[in-house]
N, C-alpha and C positions, 0 to 999 in steps of 0.2 A: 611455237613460243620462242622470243628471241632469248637472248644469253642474256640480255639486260633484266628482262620479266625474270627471268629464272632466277639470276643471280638476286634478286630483290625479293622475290617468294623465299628464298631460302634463308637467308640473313634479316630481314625487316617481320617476319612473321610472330607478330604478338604484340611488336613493338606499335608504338604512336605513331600517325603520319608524318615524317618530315616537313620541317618548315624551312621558310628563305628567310636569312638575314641573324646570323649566330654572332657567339661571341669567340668562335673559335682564334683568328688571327691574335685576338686579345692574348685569351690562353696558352699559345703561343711564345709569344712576343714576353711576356713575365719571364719566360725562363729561357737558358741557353738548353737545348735539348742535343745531348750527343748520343751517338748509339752506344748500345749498354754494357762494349767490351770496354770501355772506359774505365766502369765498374772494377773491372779485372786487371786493365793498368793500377788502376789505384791500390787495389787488396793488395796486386801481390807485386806492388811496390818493382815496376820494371816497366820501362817505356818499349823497349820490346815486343812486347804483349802485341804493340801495333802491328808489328811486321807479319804476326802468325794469319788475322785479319786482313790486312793489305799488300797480299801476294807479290801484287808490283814491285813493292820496295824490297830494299836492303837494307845493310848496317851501313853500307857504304855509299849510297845513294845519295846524290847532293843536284840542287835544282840549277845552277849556273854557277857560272866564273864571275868574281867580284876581283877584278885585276890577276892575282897568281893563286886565289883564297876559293876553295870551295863552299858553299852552304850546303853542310848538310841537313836531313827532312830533318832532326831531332832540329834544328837551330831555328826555323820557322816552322811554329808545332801546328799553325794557324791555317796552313796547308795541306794538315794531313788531320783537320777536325771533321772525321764525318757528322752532320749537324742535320737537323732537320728543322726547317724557318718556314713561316709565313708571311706573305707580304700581298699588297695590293696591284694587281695588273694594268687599273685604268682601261680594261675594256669592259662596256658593257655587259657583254655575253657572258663571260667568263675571268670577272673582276678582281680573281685571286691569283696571288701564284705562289708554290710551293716548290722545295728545293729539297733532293731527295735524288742522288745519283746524276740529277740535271735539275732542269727549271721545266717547268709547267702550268698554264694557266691550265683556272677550272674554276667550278661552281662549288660553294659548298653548303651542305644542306643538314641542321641539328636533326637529327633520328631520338636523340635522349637528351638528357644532361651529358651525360660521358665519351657522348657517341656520334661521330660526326661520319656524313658519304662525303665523299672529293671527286667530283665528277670531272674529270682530265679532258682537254678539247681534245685531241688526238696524241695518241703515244707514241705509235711509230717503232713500234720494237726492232731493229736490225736483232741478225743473226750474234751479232759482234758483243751488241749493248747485252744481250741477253745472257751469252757467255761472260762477258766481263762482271755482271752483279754478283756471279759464284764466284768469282776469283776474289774481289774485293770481300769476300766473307759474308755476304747477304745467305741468310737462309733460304729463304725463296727468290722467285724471281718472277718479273710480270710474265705473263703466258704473251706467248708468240702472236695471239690472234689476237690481242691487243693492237689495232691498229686503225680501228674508226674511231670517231667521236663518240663519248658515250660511257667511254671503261671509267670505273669508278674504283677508288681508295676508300677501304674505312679505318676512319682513326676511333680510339677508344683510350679513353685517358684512366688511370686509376692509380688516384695518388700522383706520385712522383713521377710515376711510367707513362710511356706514351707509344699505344701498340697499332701498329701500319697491317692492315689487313690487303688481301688483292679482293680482288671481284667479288669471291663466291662470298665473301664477309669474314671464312673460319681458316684460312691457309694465310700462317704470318710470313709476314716480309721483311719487317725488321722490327727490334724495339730500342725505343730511347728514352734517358733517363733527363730527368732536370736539373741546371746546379747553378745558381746565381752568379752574378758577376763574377765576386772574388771568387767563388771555386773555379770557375774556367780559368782566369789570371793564374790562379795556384796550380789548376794545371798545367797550365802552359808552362811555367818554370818549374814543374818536376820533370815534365817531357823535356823542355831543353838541360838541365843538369843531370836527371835522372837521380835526382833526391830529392823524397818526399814525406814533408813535414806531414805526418797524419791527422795534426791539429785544425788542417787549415779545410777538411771535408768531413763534409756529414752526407754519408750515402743514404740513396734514396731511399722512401718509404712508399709501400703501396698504401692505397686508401683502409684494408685494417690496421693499419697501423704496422703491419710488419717490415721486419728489413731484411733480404736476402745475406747480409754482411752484416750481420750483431756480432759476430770475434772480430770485425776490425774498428773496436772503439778506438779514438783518437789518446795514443801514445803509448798503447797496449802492442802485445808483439803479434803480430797474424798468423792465426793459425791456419797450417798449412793443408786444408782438406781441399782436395779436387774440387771444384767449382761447377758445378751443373749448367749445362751452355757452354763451360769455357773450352777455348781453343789450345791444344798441346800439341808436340812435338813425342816422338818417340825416341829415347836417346839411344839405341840401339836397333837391332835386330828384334822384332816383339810379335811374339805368339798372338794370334786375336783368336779365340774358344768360342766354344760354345754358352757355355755358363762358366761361369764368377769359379774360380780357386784349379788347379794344378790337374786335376781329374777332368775338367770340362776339354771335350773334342775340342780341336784345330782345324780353324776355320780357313788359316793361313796367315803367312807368317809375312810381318809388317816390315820394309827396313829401316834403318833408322833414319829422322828426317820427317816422316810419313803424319802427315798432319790426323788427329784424330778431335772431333768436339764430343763431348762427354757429357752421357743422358741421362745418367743416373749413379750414383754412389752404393758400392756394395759391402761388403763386409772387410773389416781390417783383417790384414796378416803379415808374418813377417816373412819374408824372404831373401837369404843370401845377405840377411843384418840391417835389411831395410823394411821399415814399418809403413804400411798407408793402405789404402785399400784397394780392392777390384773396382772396376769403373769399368762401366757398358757405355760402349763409344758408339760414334758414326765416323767414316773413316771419308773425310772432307775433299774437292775437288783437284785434282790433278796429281794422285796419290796413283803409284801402282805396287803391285806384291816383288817380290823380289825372280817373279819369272815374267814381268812384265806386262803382267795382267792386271788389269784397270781395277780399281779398289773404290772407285767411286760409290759412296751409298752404302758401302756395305757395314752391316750391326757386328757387333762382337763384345767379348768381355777379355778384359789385359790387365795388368800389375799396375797399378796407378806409380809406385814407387819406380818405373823403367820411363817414367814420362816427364819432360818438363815444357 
């Protein structure tokens, strides 16, 4: 049995047969979809947030000379909009194309209402492209043997969200959120000033209705609880345990700098006069311990108050 049968027994099983001719591009195209640390630019009010995400950059990072004048990325924010779009390819075969790290044509085929495959004419993964999706902040990344015609994307919309699956249907790639014209515009001029009216966004909703970000009503103050998914920095030297609070074992000790994304929120406490909680991290790509040993991957529990 090929990867394509497999990967399709696995993921489509129960579901309706796919059909040709959606209204995916449609669904699309209504909204600006950016990936979901946007969300987390926004809450916690700091254009920043991007740099944790897009490794590449700096604070000081500017695209060319405009006579003696740099552009910095905060100055065209429209350059560093990770986005995911749909559009038409004008080929038979493979009539769409999709934008997601690059460009791609493919086929796309309705599985449900919510739930679409993208079947990709060929990927072509390099070694390079595959290591750069970590860097840019992607959780996953296409598998390596993505390289004939055939490898398939599943999209799956809910609500406001819009969730990138790879092959197998259950390993996520990335997710992105919706936000109408004027919220992209009001983003853009909070990333270029780096102030942000909280009147001009209304963060997404999944389809029950819930919102990830109900403490950041529009002109309330934000409350400043760790962010599940979000990406952090360690402002020091930091212990990663085994369990949550001052007793749990040393996993090894993080230095400061040392990116960590955060899987769960644990119990408050205070320490050394600061209050917030334990947070069980994953300690993100290009991070090592302070004897130089690769830290990539690895789980732990740390002082959410020693991180920004």
């Amino acid at each position: 049995m090929n990867k394509k049968t497999v990967s399709a027994a696995v993921f489509l099983a129960g579901l309706s047969a796919a059909v040709f001719g959606t209204d995916f591009e449609e669904r699309i195209s209504e909204k600006n979809w950016f990936r979901e640390y946007y969300n987390e630019v926004i809450y916690r009010q700091d254009r920043n947030i991007i740099l944790l995400y897009q490794m590449a950059r700096t604070e000081t990072e500017f695209f060319n000379h405009v006579g003696d004048y740099m552009i910095y990325w905060y100055e065209m924010p429209q350059k560093t909009s990770d986005k995911f779009a749909c559009g038409t390819s004008g080929d038979s075969a493979y009539p769409y194309r999709i934008w997601i790290l690059g460009d791609y044509r493919c086929k796309i085929r309705e599985i449900s209402s919510d739930l679409y495959e993208l079947e990709l004419e060929d990927v072509r993964i390099s070694q390079g492209y595959y290591e750069n999706a970590l860097k840019e902040g992607y959780d996953m990344r296409f598998a390596l043997e993505a390289t004939e015609p055939g490898y398939s994307l599943y999209c799956r919309f809910d609500g406001d969200y819009l969730y990138l699956y790879l092959e197998d249907g259950k390993t996520l790639f990335a997710t992105y959120c919706a936000y109408d014209d004027e919220e992209e515009e009001a983003l853009y001029d909070a990333i270029r000033t780096n102030d942000f009216d909280m009147s001009q966004f209304t963060f997404p909703r999944h389809a029950d209705g819930t919102c990830d970000y109900e403490n950041a009503a529009s002109g309330e103050e934000i409350y400043k609880k760790r962010i599940v998914n979000g990406v952090y920095r360690a402002k020091e030297n930091l212990r990663l345990r085994e369990k949550e609070g001052t007793s749990g074992a040393v996993i090894t000790a993080m230095p400061a700098g040392t990116r960590v994304k955060i899987l769960s929120n644990g119990r408050e406490e205070t320490i050394d006069g600061i209050t917030d909680n334990w947070v069980q991290v994953k300690v993100q790509w290009g991070s090592k311990d302070i004897y130089d040993n690769d830290l990539y991957g690895t789980k732990g529990w740390c002082f959410g108050g020693y991180l920004k």
